[in-house]
C-alpha positions as CSV (number, residue, x, y, z in Angstrom):
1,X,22.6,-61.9,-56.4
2,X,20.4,-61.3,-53.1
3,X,21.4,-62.8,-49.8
4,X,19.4,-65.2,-48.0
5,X,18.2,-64.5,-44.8
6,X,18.0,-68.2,-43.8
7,X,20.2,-69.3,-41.3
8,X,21.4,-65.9,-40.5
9,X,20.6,-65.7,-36.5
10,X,21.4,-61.4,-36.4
11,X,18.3,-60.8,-38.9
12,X,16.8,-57.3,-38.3
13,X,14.0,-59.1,-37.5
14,X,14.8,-61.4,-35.1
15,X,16.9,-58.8,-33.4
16,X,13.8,-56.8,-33.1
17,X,11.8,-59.7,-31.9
18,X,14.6,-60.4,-29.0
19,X,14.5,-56.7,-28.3
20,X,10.7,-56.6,-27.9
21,X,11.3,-60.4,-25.9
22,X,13.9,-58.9,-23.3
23,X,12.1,-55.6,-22.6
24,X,8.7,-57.1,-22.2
25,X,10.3,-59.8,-19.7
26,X,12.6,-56.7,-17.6
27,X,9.6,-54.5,-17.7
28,X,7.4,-57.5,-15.9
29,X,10.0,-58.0,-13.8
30,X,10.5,-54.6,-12.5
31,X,6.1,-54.4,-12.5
32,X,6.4,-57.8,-10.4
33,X,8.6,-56.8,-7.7
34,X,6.8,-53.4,-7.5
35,X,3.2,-54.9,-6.9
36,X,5.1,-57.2,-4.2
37,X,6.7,-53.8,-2.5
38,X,3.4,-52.6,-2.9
39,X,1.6,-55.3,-1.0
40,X,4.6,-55.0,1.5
41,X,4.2,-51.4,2.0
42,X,0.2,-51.7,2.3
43,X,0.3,-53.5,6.1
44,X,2.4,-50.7,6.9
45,X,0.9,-47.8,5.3
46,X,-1.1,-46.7,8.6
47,X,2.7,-46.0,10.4
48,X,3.5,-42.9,7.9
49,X,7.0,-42.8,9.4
50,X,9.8,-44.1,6.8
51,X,12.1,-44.6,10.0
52,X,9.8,-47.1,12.1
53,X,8.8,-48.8,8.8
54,X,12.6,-49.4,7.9
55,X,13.0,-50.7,11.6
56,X,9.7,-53.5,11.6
57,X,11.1,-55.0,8.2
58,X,14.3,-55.1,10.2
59,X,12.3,-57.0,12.8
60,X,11.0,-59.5,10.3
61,X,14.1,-61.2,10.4
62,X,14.5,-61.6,14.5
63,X,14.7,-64.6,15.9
64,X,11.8,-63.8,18.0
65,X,9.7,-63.0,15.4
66,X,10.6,-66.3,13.2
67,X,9.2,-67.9,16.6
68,X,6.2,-66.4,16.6
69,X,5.9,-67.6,12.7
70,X,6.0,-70.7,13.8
71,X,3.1,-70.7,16.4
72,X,1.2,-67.7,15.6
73,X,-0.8,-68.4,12.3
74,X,-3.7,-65.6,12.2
75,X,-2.2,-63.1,10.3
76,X,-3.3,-60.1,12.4
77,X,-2.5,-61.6,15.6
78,X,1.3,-61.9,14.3
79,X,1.1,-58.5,12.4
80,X,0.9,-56.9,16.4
81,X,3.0,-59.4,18.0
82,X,5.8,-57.5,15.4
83,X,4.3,-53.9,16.3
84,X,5.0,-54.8,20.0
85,X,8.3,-55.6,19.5
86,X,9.1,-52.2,17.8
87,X,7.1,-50.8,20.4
88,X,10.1,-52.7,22.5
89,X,12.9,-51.7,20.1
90,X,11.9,-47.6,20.0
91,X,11.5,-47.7,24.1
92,X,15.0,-49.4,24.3
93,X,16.6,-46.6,21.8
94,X,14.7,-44.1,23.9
95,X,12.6,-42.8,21.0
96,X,10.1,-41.4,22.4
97,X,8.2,-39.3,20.0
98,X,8.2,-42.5,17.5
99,X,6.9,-45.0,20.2
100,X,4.0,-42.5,21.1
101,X,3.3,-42.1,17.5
102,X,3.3,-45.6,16.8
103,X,1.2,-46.4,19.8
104,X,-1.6,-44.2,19.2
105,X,-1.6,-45.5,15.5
106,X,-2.0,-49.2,16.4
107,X,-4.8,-47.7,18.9
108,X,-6.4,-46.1,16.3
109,X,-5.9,-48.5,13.7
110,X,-6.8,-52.0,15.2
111,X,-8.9,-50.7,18.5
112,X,-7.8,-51.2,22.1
113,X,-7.5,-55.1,21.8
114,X,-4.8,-54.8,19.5
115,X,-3.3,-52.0,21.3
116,X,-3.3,-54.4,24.4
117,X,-1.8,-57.4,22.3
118,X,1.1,-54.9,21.3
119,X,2.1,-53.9,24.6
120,X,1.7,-57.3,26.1
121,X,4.5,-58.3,23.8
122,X,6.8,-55.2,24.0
123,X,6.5,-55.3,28.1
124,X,8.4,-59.1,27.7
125,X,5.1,-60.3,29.1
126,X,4.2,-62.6,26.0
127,X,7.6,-64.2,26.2
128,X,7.5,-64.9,29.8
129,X,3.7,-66.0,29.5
130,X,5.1,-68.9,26.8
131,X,8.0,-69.9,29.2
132,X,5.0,-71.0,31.6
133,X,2.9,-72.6,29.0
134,X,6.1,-74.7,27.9
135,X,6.2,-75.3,31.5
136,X,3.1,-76.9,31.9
137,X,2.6,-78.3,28.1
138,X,1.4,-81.4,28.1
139,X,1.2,-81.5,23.8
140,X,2.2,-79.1,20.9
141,X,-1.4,-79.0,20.0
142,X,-2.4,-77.8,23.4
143,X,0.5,-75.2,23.8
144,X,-0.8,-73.4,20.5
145,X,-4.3,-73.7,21.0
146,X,-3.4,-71.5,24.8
147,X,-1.6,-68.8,23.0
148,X,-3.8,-68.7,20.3
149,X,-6.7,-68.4,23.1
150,X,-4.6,-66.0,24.9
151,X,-4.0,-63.5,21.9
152,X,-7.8,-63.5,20.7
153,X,-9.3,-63.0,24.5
154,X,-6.5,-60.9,26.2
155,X,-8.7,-59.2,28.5
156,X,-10.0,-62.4,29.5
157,X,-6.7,-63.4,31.2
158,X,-4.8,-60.3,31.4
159,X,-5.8,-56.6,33.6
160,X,-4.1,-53.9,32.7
161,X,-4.0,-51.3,35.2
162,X,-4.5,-47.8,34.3
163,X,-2.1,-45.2,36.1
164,X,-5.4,-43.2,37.8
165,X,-7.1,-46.6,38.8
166,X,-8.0,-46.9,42.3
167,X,-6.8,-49.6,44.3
168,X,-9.9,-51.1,45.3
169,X,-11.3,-51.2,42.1
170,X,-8.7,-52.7,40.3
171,X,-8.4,-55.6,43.1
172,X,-12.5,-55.9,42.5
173,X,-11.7,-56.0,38.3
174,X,-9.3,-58.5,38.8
175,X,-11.6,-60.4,41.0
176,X,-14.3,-60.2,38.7
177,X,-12.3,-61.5,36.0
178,X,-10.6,-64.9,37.6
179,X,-14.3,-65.4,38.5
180,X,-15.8,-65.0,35.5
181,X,-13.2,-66.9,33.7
182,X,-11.2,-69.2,35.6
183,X,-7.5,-69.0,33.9
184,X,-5.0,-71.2,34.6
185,X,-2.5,-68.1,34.6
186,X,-4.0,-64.6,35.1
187,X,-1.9,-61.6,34.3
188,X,-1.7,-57.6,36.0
189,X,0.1,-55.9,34.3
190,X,1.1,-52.1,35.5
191,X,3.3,-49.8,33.6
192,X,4.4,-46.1,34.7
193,X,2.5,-44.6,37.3
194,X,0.5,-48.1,37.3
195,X,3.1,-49.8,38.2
196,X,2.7,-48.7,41.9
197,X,-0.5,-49.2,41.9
198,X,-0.3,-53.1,41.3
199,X,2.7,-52.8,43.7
200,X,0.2,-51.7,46.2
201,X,-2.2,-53.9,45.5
202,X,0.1,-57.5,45.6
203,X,-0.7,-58.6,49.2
204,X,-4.8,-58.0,48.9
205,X,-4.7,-59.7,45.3
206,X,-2.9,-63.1,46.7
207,X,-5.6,-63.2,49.4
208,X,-8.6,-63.5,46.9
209,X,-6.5,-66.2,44.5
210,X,-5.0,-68.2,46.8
211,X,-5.3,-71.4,44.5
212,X,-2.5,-69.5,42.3
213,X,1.6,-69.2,43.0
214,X,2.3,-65.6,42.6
215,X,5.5,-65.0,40.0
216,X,6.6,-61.0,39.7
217,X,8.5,-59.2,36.9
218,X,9.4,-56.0,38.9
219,X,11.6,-52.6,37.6
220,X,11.4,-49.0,38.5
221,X,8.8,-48.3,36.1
222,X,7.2,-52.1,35.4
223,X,5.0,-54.2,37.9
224,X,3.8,-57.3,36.1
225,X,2.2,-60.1,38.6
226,X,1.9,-63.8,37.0
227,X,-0.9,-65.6,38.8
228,X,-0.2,-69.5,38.1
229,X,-2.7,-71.4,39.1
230,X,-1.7,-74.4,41.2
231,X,-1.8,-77.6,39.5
232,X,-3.5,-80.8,40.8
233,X,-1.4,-84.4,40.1
């Protein structure tokens, strides 16, 4: 007499069908989380340098970064705001082949704007630059739509000084711009030999904006000059 298959749960069939079930599902698995490594992998492609890409996913996860989620909601814009703190992180380990590298990728990659953006974050100057605006913040709204501003017209509101600049010239640039644009905090920023040259420069640049408070971040190798301008109650 035969034997029924009914009932009977460990059929050669059904096993076969459970087989097919479970490797279908691990395989789409495994194809999921390797499109998502892909997409991952693609804003980062340009660095070619496993080392620095290891480090900015380790940056993901900084509480600055998780900050500048929170404000910061054009994707590029927040994309260098994380290159400038790597920027930050190889300086501080004194990796100095990897931040050159890095440095003229971003240029390379997203222009001199971006460049700019980058190194305004990794010099502390974006951090210092939001202390202010929380400072003077009058509404959320108002505090985002600043840094937003800020990030997307950096030159507008920010000179940085080259290292062969000529004194006169840069005071005339920086001139040029408050005129042109009228910010309520106007930023020189000079970095290595540039530094002394905005050193320099300091007692000449409070003459010409003297409706702005002068605040310094000053070291050996950084001169950055915060121009606040002086607010009317």
């Amino acid at each position: 007499m035969g034997t029924s298959l009914e009932g009977n749960s460990n059929s050669p069939i059904e096993d076969a069908a459970k087989g097919i079930t479970k490797g279908f599902l691990e395989w789409s698995s495994k194809a999921i989380a390797d499109y998502i490594n892909k997409l991952k992998n693609k804003e980062l492609a340009f660095i070619q340098d496993e080392k620095t890409i290891k480090l900015v996913r380790e940056i993901y996860n900084a509480g600055e970064v998780k900050f500048y989620d929170t404000y910061i909601n054009d994707k590029e814009l927040l994309f260098l705001a994380k290159m400038g703190i790597t920027l930050r992180r190889l300086e501080e380990n004194d990796e100095k082949d990897k931040l050159m590298n890095l440095r003229d990728k971003i240029y390379r990659q997203y222009d001199v704007n971006g460049l700019h953006i980058a190194q305004f974050v990794q010099n502390g100057i974006l951090n210092r630059y939001i202390g202010i605006l929380i400072e003077r913040m009058t509404t959320l709204d108002k505090f985002q739509e600043d840094l937003l501003d800020l990030l997307q017209n950096i030159d507008k509101y920010v000179l940085f000084v080259e290292g062969l600049s000529r004194t006169r010239d840069m005071i005339q640039k920086a001139v040029t711009i408050v005129n042109a644009h009228n910010p309520s905090i106007f930023i020189v920023s000079g970095i290595g030999p540039a530094a002394e040259i905005v050193r320099e420069s300091e007692d000449r640049l409070k003459e010409f904006l003297r409706e702005y408070d002068l605040e310094k971040m000053s070291s050996g190798k950084k001169e950055i000059l915060f121009f606040k301008k002086v607010l009317s109650f």
